[in-house]
MARSE-637568 format. One record per residue: residue in one letter; y, z, x of N, C-alpha, C, O in turn. Coordinates in steps of 0.001 Angstrom, whole numbers, plus 500000, padded with zeros to 6 digits. Each point is the difference from the previous one (the first is absolute). Example, Ala and Ser with C-alpha at 12.3 -4.5 7.8 and 13.67 -1.06 7.14 Angstrom:
<rodrens>
A494310507800513190501190500000499110501200500000500900499981500665501036;S501069498615498614501190500060500820501090500730499230501108500169500509;
</rodrens>
This chain:
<rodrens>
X123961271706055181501268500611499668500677500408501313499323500358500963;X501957499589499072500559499941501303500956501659499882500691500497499111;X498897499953502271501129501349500639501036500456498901500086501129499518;X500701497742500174500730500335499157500639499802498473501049500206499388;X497467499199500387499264500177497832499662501243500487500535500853499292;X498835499622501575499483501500499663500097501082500306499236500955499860;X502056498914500730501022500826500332501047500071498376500258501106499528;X500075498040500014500784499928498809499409500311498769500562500523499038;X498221499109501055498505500780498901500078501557500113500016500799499063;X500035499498502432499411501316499892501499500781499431499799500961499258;X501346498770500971501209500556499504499556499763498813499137500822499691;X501068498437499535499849499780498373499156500687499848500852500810500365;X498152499831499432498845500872499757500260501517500302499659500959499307;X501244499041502272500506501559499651501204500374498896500205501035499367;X500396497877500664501370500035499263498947500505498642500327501094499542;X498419498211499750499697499852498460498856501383500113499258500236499046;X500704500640502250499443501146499754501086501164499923499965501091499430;X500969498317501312500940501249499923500805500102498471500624500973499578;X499139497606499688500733500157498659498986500850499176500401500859499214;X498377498902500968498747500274499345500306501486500079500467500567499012;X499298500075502091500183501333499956501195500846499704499883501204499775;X501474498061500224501301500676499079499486499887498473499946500959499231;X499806498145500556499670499701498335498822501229499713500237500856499148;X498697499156501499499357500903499201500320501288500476499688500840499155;X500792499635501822500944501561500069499442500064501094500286501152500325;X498894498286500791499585500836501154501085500272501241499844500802500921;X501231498364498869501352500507500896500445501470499387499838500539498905;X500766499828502267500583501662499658501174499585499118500630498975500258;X499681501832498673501560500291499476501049499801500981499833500210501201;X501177499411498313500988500146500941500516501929500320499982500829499090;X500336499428502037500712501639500227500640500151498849500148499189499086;X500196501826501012500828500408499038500799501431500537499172500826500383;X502206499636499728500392500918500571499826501158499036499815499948498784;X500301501302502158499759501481499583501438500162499091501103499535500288;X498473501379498372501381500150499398500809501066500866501111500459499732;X498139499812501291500749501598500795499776499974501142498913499582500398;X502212500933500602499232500319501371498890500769500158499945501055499367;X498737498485501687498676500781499958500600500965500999500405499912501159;X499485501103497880499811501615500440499898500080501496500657500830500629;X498208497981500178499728500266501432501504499507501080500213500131501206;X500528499326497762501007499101500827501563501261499548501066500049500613;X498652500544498535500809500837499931500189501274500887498992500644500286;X502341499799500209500236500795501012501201501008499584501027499478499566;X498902502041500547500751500579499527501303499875500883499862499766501201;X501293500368498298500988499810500905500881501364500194500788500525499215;X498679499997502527500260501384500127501496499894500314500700500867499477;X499926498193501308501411499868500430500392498443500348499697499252500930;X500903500642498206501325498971500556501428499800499586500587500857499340;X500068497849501096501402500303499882500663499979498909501223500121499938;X497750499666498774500680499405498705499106501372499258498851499884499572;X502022501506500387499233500789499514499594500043498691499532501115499770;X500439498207499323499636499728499136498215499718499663499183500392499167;X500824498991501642498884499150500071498741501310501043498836499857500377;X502021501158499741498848501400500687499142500607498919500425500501498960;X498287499391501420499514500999499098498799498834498843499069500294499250;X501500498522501086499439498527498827498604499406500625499878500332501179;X499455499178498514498671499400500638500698498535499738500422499523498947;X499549499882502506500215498450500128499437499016500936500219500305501172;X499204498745498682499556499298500767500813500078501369500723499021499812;X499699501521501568500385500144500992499630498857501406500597499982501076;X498261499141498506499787499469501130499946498128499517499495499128500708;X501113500665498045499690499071499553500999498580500855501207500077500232;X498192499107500001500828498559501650501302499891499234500985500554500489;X499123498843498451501172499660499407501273501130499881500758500024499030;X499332500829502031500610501228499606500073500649501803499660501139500323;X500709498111500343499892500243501548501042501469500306499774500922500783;X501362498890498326501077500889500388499568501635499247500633501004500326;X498164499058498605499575500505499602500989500738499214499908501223500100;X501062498300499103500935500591499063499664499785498492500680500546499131;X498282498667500579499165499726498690500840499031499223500292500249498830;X500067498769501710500658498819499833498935498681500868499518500000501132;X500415498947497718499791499073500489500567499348500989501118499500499871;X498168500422501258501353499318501112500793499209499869501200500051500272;X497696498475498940500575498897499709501091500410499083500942499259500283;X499457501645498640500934500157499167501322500600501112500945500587499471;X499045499272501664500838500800500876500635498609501068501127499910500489;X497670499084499641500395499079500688501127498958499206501069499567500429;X498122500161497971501170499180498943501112500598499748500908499208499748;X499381501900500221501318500518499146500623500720501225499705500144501186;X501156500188498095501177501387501113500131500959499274499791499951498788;X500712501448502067500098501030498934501171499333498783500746499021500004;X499034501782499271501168499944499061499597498828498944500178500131498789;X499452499104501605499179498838499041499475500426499253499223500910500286;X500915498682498437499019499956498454498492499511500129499965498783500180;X499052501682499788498754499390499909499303500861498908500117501196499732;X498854497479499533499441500124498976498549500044500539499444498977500399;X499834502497499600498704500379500307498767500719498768500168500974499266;X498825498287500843499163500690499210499087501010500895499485499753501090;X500457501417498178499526500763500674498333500960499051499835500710499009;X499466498804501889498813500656499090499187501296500090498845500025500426;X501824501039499150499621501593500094498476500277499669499345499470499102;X500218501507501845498738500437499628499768500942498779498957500528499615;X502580499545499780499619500488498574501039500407499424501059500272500565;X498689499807498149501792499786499257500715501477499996499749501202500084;X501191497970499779501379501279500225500414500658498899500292499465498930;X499747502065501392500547500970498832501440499319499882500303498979500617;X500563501722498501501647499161500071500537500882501061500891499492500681;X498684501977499666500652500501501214499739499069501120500944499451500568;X498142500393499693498961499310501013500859498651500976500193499670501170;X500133499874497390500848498510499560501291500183500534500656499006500311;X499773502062499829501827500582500248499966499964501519500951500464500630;X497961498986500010499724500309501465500808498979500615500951500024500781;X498087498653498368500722498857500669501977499479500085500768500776499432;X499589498492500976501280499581499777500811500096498508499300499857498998;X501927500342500856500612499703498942499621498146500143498846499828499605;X501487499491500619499878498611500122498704499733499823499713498804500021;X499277502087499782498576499603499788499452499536498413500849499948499110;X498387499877500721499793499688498208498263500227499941499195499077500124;X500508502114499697498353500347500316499851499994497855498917500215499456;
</rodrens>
């Protein structure tokens, strides 16, 4: 058998172990994300410029958020102010209807 039958053997054989072991479950699950920010990544927010947001526990050091105003950057690079954008936003827990009066008139919580 030549260098390369058994070079092409030995692929086919990992390829029919690696199916072997998805099929009977020994691969991990795929991730799956946290329904909430972990507590360790949360940071109380003693002062900044959007006083609103003083006093709230928020993720503060998260990459996507360089200017650290709690906006997705990328949502800052596509649009301009004043632009309409349609965002889902996923709260660490549901809103009283006062709660709800926080966000924008233009909002729909």
């Amino acid at each position: 058998m030549s260098a390369e039958e058994e070079g092409s053997q030995m692929k086919q054989i990992c390829l029919l172990l690696a199916v072997i072991f998805v099929e009977i479950g020994v691969a991990e699950p795929p991730a799956k994300a946290s329904s909430f920010t972990p507590l360790e990544w949360q940071r109380l927010v003693e002062k900044h410029s959007i006083s609103a947001v003083v006093g709230q526990r928020k993720n503060t050091t998260w990459v996507r958020d360089q200017n650290r105003n709690f906006i997705d950057d990328e949502i800052e690079k596509r649009f301009h102010a004043g632009e309409v954008v349609n965002v889902v936003v996923d709260l660490n827990h549901c809103l009283t209807p006062p709660q709800s009066r926080n966000y924008s008139p233009a909002s729909a919580v």
